[in-house]
N, C-alpha and C positions, 0 to 999 in steps of 0.2 A: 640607074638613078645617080646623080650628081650629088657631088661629098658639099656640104657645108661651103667650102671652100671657093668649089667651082659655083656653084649657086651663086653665091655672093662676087664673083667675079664677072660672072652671066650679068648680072645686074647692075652691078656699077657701071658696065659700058654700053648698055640698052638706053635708046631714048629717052628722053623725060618722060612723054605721055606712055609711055611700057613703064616706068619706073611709078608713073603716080597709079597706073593699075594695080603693078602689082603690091605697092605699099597698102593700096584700098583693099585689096583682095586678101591679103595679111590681117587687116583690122578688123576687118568684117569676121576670119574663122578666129578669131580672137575676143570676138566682141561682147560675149555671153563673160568675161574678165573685167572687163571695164565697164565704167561708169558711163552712159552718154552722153553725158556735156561734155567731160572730157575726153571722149574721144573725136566731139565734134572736133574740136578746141585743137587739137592734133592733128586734125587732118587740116581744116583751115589755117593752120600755123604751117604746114607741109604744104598747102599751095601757094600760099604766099611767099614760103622761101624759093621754091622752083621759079616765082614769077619773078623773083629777084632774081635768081640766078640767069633765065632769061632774055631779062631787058639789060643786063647788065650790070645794075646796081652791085651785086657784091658776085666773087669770084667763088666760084667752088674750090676744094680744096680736094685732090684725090684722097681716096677711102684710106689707104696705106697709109699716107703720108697725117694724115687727122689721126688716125690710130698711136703711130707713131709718137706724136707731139701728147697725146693723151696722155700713152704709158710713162711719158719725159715726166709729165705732169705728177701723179701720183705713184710712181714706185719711188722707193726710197733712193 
């Protein structure tokens, strides 16, 4: 079984349409937590940014690197 870690590496370099299954397939065993409007609302907000990142409109940021500038963000 893959650690946390390696999962999450698995995934960030898997295609988009594997990335938007597996985000849906995450929502769905999650789904009895959430609300459904917002979970619609999360998942059409998550196609729309794939479909930016796509066409090109806005650039992805690697997972690390976004991490990164978060933790800059809020630790002291």
């Amino acid at each position: 079984m893959l650690t946390l870690d390696q999962l999450i590496a698995e995934a960030t370099v898997s295609p988009d349409a594997d990335k938007t299954i597996l985000i849906e397939k995450l929502i769905e065993s999650m789904a009895e937590q959430f609300d459904q409007d917002r979970l619609l609302e999360g998942v059409q907000k998550a196609q729309e940014r794939l479909a930016e990142i796509g066409n090109g409109t806005v650039q992805a940021i690697p997972g690390d690197i976004a991490l990164a500038q978060i933790r800059q963000l809020i630790e002291p």
